[in-house]
Structures are given as C-alpha cells and as structure tokens.
C-alpha positions in Angstrom: 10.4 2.1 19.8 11.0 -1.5 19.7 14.0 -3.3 18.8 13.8 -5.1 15.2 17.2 -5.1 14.4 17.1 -4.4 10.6 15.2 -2.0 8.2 11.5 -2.0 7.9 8.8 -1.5 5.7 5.3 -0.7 6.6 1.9 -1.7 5.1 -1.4 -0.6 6.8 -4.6 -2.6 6.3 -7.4 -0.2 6.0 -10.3 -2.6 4.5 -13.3 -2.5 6.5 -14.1 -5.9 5.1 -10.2 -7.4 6.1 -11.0 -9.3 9.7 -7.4 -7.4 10.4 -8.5 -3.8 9.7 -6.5 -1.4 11.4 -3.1 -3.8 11.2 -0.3 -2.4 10.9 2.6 -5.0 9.2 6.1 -4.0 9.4 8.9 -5.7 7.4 12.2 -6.6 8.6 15.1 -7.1 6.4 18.4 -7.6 8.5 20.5 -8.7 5.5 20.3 -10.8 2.5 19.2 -14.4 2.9 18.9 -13.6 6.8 17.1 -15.9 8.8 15.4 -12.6 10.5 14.1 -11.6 7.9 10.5 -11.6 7.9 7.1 -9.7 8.8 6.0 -8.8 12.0 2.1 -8.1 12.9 1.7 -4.9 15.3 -1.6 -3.1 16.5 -2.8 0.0 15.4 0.1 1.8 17.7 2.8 0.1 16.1 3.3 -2.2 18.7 4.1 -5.6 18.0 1.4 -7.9 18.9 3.6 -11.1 19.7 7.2 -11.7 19.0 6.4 -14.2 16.2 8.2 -13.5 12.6 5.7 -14.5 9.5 8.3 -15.7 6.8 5.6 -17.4 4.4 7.4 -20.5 3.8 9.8 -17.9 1.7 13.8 -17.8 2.0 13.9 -14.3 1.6 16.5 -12.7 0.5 15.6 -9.0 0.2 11.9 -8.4 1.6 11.4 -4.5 0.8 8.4 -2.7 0.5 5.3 -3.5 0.8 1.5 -3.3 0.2 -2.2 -4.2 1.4 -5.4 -4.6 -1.1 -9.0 -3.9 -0.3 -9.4 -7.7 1.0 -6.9 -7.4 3.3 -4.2 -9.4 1.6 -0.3 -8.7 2.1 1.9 -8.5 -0.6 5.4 -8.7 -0.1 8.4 -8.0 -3.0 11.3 -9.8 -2.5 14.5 -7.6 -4.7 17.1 -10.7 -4.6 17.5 -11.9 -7.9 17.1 -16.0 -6.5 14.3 -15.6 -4.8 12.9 -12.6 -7.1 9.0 -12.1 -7.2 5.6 -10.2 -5.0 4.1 -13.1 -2.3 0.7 -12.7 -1.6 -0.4 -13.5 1.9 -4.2 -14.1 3.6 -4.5 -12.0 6.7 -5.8 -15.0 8.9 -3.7 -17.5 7.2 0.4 -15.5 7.9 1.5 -18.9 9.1 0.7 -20.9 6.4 2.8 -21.1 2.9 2.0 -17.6 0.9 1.2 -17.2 -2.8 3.8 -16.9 -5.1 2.0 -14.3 -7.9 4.7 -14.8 -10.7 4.3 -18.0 -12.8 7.2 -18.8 -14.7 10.9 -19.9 -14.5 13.6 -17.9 -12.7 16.5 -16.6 -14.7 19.7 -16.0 -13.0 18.7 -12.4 -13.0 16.2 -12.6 -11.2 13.7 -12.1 -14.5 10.7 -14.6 -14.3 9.8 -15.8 -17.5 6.7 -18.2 -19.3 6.3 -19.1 -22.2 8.2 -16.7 -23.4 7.1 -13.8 -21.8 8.7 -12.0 -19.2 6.3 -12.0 -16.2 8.2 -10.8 -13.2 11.3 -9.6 -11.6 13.1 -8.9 -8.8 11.4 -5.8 -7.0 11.9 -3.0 -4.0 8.5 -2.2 -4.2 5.2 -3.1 -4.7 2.0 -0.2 -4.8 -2.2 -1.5 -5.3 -4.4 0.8 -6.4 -8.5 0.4 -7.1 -10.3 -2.2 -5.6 -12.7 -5.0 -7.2 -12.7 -5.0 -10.5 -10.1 -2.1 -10.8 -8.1 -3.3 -8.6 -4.4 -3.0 -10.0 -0.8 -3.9 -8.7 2.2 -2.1 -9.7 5.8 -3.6 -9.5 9.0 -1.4 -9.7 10.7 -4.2 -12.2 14.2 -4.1 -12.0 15.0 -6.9 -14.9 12.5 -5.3 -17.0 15.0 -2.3 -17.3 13.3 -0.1 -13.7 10.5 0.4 -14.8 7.0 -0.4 -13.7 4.5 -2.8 -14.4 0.7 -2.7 -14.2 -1.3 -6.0 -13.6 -5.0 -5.7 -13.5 -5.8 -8.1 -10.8 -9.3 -7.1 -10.5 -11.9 -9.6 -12.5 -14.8 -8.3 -13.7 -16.8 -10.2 -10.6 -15.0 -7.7 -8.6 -12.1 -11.0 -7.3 -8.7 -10.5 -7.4 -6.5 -13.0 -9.3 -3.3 -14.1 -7.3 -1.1 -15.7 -9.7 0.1 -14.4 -13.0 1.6 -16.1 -16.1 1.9 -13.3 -18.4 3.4 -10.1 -19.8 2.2 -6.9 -17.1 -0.9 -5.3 -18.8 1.3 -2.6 -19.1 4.9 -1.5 -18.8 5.9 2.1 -18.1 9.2 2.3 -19.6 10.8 5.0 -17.1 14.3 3.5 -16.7 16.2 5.9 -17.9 15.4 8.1 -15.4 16.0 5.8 -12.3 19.8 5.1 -12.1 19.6 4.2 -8.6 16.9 1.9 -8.8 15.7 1.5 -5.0 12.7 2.4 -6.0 9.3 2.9 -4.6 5.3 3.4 -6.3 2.3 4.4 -4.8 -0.7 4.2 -6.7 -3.0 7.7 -7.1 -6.3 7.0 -5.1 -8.0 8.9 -7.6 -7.0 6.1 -10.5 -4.6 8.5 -12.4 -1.5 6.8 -12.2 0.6 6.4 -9.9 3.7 7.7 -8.0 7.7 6.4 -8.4 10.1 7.6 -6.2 13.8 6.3 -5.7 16.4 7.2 -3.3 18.3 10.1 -3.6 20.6 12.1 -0.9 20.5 15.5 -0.7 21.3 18.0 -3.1 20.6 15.2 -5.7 17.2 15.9 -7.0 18.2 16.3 -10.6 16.0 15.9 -13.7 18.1 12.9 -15.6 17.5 11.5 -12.0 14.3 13.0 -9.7 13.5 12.1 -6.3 10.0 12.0 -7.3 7.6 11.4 -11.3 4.0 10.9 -11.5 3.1 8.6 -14.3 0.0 8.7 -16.1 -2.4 5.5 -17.4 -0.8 6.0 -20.6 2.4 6.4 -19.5 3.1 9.2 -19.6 5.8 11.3 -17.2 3.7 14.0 -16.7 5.8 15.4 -13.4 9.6 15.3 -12.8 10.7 16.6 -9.5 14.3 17.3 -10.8 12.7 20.2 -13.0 11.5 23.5 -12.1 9.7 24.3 -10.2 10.1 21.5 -7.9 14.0 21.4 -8.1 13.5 24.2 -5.4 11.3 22.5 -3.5 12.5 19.4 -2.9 16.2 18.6 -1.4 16.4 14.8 -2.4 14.4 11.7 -1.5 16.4 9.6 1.5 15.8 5.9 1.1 12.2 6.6 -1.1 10.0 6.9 1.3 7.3 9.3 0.9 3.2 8.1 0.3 0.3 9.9 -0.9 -3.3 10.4 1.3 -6.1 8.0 0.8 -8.4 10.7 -1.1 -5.1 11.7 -3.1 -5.3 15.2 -1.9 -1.6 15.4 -0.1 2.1 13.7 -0.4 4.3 13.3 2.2 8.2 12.4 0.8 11.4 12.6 3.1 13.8 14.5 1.9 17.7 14.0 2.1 17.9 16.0 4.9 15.8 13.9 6.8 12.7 16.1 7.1 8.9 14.8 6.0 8.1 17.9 3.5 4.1 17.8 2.9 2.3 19.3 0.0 -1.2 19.5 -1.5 -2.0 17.7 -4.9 -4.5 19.3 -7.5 -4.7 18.5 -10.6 -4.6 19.7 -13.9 -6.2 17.1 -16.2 -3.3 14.0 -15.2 -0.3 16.3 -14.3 -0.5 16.6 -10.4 0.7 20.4 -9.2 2.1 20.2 -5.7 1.8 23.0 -3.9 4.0 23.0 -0.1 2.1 23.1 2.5 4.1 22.1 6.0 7.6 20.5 7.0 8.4 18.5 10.5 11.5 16.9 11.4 10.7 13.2 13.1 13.6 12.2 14.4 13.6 8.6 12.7 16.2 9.8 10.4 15.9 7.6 7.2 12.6 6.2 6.1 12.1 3.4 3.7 8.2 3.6 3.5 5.0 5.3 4.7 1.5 4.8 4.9 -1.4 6.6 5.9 -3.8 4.7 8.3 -7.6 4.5 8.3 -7.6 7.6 10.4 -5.1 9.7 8.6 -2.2 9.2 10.9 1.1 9.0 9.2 2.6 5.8 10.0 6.7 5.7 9.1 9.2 3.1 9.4 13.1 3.3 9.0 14.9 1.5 11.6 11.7 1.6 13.7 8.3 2.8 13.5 7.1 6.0 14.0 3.1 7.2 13.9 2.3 10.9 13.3 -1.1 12.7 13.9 -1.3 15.2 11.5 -2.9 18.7 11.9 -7.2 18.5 11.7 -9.8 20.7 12.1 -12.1 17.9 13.4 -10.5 14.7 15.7 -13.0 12.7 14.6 -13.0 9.9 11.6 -15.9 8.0 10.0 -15.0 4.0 9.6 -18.0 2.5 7.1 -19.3 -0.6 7.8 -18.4 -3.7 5.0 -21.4 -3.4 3.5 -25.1 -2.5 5.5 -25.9 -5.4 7.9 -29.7 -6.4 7.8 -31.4 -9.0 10.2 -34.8 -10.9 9.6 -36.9 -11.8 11.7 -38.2 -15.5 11.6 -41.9 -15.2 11.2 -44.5 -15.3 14.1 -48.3 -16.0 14.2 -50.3 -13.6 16.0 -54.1 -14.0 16.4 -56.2 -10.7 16.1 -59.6 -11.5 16.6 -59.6 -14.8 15.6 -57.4 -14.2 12.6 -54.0 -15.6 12.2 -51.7 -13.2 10.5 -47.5 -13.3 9.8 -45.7 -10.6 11.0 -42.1 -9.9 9.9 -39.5 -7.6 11.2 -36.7 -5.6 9.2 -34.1 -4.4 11.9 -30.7 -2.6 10.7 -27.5 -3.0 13.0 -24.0 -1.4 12.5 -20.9 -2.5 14.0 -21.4 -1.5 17.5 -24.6 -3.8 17.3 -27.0 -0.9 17.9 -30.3 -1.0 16.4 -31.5 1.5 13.6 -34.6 1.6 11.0 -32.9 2.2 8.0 -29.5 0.7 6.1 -26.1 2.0 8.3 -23.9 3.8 6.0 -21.1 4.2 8.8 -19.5 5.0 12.4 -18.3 7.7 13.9 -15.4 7.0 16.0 -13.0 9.4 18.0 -9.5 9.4 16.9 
C-alpha cells in the first residue's frame, strides 16, 4: 500500500544463486521522460526497502514491464521511441550505469539498427525463459511490426551474453493480431513458447484481436483466446497483465472487468488447453504485470502492489540450495601406535549451516 505515484511493473528474483533471491522490483513510470521514473527494490512483502529510485544512468522515457533471469539480473524495456531498447542490470550493482543489450544506431522510430540489421525496438515488455545455455529473452517489438523477438542469450558454457548486434534468432511475425500493441510475453517454463497478451477492455476479446495467443518455437499461433472456446471464457485482458506458474501448470490473466480469472494448462503436443479453474476479485483494479514468487504467491502491481497466497494443500515450499556445498577438511596427523597416518574429513552443509553426510539437495521452509 505504499505511495509510488505512477504505474508499476513487477519482476520477482527467484534464483537461488542471485545474492537478492526473494526480491521483489517494482517499476514506476509516472509519465514520459519523468524524472520519477525508475525502479524501486522491495522485500519479499512488497515493501519498499529504502526510498532510493534505481534509474541506471538511463533517461527513461517509458520503463514498462519487466523481467529477472536465473542469475539474478534485471531487465528493464524502455517503449519510448528515443530512448528505445531492454537495460540489463546486476543485482548488487543497481547504482551503477546498466547495460544497454541493443548495439546499433537509433532511428527516429525507435528501431535500433547495425549493420544493417534491425536489432532492437522500442518495447512494453520483456519475458526470459530457460536458463544457462537455454536461456532466452523475448521482446514484444513494436518497430519490427508487434511482434516478438527471440534472442538466445544462453552460450553453450551455460553464460548469458548481455549485448546484442544482430537480427533476433527469431521473429514471430504476430502483428496483425495486436492492434493495440501494449503488449506483454511470458515465456512457457516448460520451453514451448511462450505467452503474448495485450490490453483489451471488456467485451473486446475478439479473434482479429485476443486478449491472450500462445506461440509455439516455430511460430506458430497455436491458441487465440478471441476464438471458441475461450471467447466465453475470457471477458478481455485490462492493461495485459496476467503470468503463467513456474512449472507452467496454471495462468492467471485479469480480465476487463477487473477480476484475476485462473486456469489449469495441459497440453496437447504445443497447443496449451486451458481449462478454468477459480476467479477472485483483488481490489487493485488494473494490473500491468504479475509474477509468481519463489513460494507460489501471486505478486500483482497496478497502481500499487498487491501479494496473493493462493489455495494449497501443503503450506510448505522447498527452496534448493545453488548447487551442494561441500567442506574439506585440512589434513591432520594422528599417531596410532607409532604410525603416522592422514585423516581427511568430507562434511556436507546446506544453507542453514547444519551439518549432513551426504550432498544437500534442498530446504524445507514454512511459507
């Protein structure tokens, strides 16, 4: 419930190896070009941590939505066509300058060009999918005609590359079906496309123009929320937010009437089949962008930031340690009847610092 004085985005960092897991990032976009526009840094309530406002070094013009990567890093789209482009920012570094991912030369447009190529554009929204070497990032690009671009960040070493001087990996060409192009794209967890949305009041779900698609890998529209039988079930998109669960299993999208409709996702090969499962009204009204956190709570921002805990059978959640940490033991002499001998110890700890014999896979922690 505190005071922020424009819209806001959120972004959750859920990385187990991030030295910020559990952050919560909320940007604030007053107006164009305002000088409060910016990221703030709250806890895992939603609470800002300290009144400072991270700007990057960046004029920005139209900070919309954003996105976290399994490192921890934040990256922010900027949708104004001068200062057009995704900044990239280290999670113990927000003070400092931030990357600038596009390489090229800004057109008037707001389309980033190299060498010919077009390599960026001005965006609403940015999604990450994968991590390591699959990691990917998708841009809703507006000068590219509203469609979305794919850039496989992930090297084969499993880094991530921050700056890009070429044309996307791929380009789904879905443009014709986003006329309002305040657009917003979540990657599927389970690496088989990923999720546009764009905003739409109610009554406005319509097939030339859906609330919601799922695109598959080879771009391919294999779900359009304007059509049957999802026409029925879904009563517009207000402001695009909506977001899908870490194990891909349920979206969450507010509809026009300001109402959070849930449903399951299966699948059948890549076409997702949502099925409605629950409804709750949250009172924030519009909602520009969810996230899930580590834990599963539903964290929304519109004009301020609300966290949900959803329905569970257990209030419990397991948070794995980065990796297994193992400790050993400098070497001791011992003498045993006259004979020296080297002893070495092999001691596993998880995060807590408790001891166990055997690698740590994870933590139980109450919720």
């Amino acid at each position: 419930n505190e005071t922020y004085g424009g819209n806001l985005f959120v972004a959750v960092d859920k990385s187990p190896c991030s030295p910020k897991m559990g952050t919560i990032y909320a940007g604030n976009r007053v107006g164009s070009g305002n000088a409060s526009n910016g990221v703030y840094v709250c806890d895992v309530m939603g609470q800002r941590v300290s009144d400072d406002l991270y700007r990057g070094g960046h004029s920005w013009s139209s900070n919309y939505r954003m996105a976290v990567d399994a490192q921890g890093k934040l990256y922010v789209p900027d949708w104004g066509d001068g200062t057009s482009g995704v900044y990239i920012a280290e999670p113990n570094k927000l003070n400092e300058t931030w990357t600038e991912f596009f390489i090229g030369t800004r057109q008037s447009s707001g389309l980033i060009v190299n060498e010919g190529q077009n390599v960026g554009s001005s965006t609403p929204g940015v999604g990450i999918g994968g991590k390591g070497a699959d990691t990917k990032l998708y841009v809703y690009l507006e000068d590219f005609g509203n469609g979305v671009g794919v850039y496989n960040i992930g090297q084969e070493d499993g880094s991530i590359v921050d700056t890009w001087s070429t044309a996307p990996s791929q380009y789904y060409d879905i443009g014709a079906w986003q006329a309002n192009t305040n657009g917003n794209v979540v990657a599927d967890p389970a690496g088989h496309g990923v999720w546009v949305s764009q905003y739409r009041s109610a009554g406005n779900n319509a097939a030339g123009v859906p609330s919601l698609m799922f695109v598959d890998n080879d771009g391919n529209v294999t779900l359009n929320s304007g059509r049957a039988p999802y026409a029925e079930m879904l009563n517009g998109s207000d402001r695009s937010g909506f977001t899908v669960s870490d194990d891909g299993s349920m979206l969450v999208i507010n509809d026009g009437s300001y109402v959070l409709q849930f449903f399951d996702v299966t699948w059948d090969g890549n076409t997702p089949i949502l099925t409605p499962k629950f409804s709750y009204k949250t009172g924030l009204g519009s909602i520009y962008q969810m996230a899930f956190d580590y834990a599963g709570n539903l964290v929304c921002s519109g004009n301020n930031i609300g966290i949900f805990s959803l329905p569970t059978n257990e209030n419990i959640h397991t948070t794995p340690a980065c990796g297994d940490f193992k400790f050993i033991l400098v070497p001791t002499a011992v003498n045993e009847t006259s004979v020296a001998k080297t002893v070495v110890s092999e001691r596993y700890y998880d995060i807590r610092g408790i001891e166990y014999s055997h690698p740590v896979q994870g933590v139980n922690i109450i919720v």
